[in-house]
C-alpha positions as CSV (number, residue, x, y, z in Angstrom):
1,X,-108.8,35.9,-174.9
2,X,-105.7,37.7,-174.4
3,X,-106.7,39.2,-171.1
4,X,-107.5,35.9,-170.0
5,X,-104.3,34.6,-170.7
6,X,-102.4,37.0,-169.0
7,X,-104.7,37.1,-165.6
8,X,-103.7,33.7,-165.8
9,X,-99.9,33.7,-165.8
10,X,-99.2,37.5,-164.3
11,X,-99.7,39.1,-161.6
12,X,-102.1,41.8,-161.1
13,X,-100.5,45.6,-161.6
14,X,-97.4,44.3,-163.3
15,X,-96.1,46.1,-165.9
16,X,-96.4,44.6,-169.5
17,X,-93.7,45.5,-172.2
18,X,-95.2,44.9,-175.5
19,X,-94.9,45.7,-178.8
20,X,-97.5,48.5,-180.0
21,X,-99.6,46.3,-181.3
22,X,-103.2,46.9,-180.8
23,X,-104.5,43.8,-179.2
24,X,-102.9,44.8,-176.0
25,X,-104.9,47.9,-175.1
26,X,-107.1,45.4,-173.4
27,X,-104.2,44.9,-170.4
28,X,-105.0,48.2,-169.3
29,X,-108.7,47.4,-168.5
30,X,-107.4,44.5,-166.6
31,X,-105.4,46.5,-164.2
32,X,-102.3,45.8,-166.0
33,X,-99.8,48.8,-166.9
34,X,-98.7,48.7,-170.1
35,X,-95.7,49.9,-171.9
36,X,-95.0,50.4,-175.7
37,X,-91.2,49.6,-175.9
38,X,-91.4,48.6,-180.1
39,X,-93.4,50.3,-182.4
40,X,-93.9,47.6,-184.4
41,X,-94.1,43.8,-184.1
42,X,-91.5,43.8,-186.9
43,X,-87.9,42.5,-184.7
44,X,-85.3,42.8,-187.0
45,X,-82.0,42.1,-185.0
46,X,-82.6,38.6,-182.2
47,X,-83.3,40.4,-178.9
48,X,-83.2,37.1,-177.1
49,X,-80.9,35.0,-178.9
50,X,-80.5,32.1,-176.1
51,X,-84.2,32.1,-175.3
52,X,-84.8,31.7,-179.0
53,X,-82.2,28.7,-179.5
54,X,-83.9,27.2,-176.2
55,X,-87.2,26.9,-177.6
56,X,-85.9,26.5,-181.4
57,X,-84.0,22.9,-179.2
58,X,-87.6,22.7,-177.8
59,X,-89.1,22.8,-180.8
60,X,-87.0,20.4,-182.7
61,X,-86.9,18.0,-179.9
62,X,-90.9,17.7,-179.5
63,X,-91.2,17.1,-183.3
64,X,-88.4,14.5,-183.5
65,X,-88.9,12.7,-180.6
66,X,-92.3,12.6,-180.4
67,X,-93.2,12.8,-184.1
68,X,-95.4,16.0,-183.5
69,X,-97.8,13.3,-181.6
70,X,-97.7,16.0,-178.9
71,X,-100.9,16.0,-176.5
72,X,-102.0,19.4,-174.7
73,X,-102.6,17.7,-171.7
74,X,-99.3,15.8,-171.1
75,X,-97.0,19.2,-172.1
76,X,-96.4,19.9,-168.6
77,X,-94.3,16.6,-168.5
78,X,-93.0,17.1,-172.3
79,X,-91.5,20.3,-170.7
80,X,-90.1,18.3,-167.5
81,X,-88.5,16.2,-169.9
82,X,-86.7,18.5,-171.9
83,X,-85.6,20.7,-168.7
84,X,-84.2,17.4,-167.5
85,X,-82.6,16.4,-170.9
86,X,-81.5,20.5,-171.5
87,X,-79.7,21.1,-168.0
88,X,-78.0,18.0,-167.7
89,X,-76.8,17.8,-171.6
90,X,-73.0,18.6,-170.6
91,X,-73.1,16.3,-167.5
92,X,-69.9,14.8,-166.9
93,X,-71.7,11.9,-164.8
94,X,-74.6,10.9,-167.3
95,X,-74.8,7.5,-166.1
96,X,-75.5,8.7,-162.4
97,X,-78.8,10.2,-164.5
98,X,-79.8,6.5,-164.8
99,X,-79.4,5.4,-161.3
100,X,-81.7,8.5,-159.7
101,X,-84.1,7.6,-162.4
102,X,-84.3,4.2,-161.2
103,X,-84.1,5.5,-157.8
104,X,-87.0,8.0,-158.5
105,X,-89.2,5.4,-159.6
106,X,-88.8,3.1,-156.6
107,X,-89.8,5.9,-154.4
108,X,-93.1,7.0,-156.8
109,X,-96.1,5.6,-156.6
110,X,-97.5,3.6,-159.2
111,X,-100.3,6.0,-161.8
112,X,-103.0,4.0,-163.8
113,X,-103.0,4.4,-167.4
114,X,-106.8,6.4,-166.4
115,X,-105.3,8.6,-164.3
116,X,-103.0,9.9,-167.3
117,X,-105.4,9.2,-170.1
118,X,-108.0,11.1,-168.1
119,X,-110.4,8.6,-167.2
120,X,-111.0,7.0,-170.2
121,X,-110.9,3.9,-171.4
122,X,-108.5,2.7,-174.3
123,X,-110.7,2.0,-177.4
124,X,-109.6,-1.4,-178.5
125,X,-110.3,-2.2,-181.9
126,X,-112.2,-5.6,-183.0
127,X,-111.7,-8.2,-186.3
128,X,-112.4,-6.2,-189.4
129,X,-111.5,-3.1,-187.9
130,X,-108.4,-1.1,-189.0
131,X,-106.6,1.2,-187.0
């Protein structure tokens, strides 16, 4: 499952830094080279300290804004969001942020609540029936 995961987000040959933990001695099977830069999984001092606070934000964001009500298949535009939100926090023109939203969505296209809900249709609940 690992393997799969990272033939599916990095390129073929590349070299993978890891940790020496065993689970990655599959990379090398999968044409990956791999290189033991921390003998244990154990980090002790933040190595990444802004990545970290990024997706500690992230993190915090997601479960306040959206109450943890966070579906797999939208997190591609959960993450758009935050980008959005993240880059533009310290804007000194935040209402020109309204104006190309408006403007963005007069030149989109309309989408169908099936196209985002994946072809379904929205269950809707009778008398007697409780949500």
């Amino acid at each position: 499952m690992l393997r799969q995961a990272v033939e599916s987000s990095v390129e073929g040959g590349t070299e993978v830094l890891t940790d020496a933990w065993g689970g990655y001695e599959t990379l090398a099977a999968g044409g990956y080279r791999h290189q033991v830069v921390r003998a244990s999984a154990v980090v002790g001092k933040n190595l990444l300290p802004r990545a970290n606070r990024v997706a500690s934000l992230l993190q915090r964001w997601l479960l306040g804004t959206h109450q943890g009500a966070v579906a797999h298949s939208h997190l591609d535009y959960y993450l758009d969001e935050f980008t959005l939100r993240f880059n533009r926090r310290r804007s000194r023109s935040r209402g020109l942020l309204f104006v190309r939203l408006v403007e963005q969505a007069l030149a989109t296209s309309p989408v169908r609540n099936r196209q985002l809900v994946g072809g379904t249709t929205p269950k809707v609940l009778g008398s007697g029936e409780s949500s």
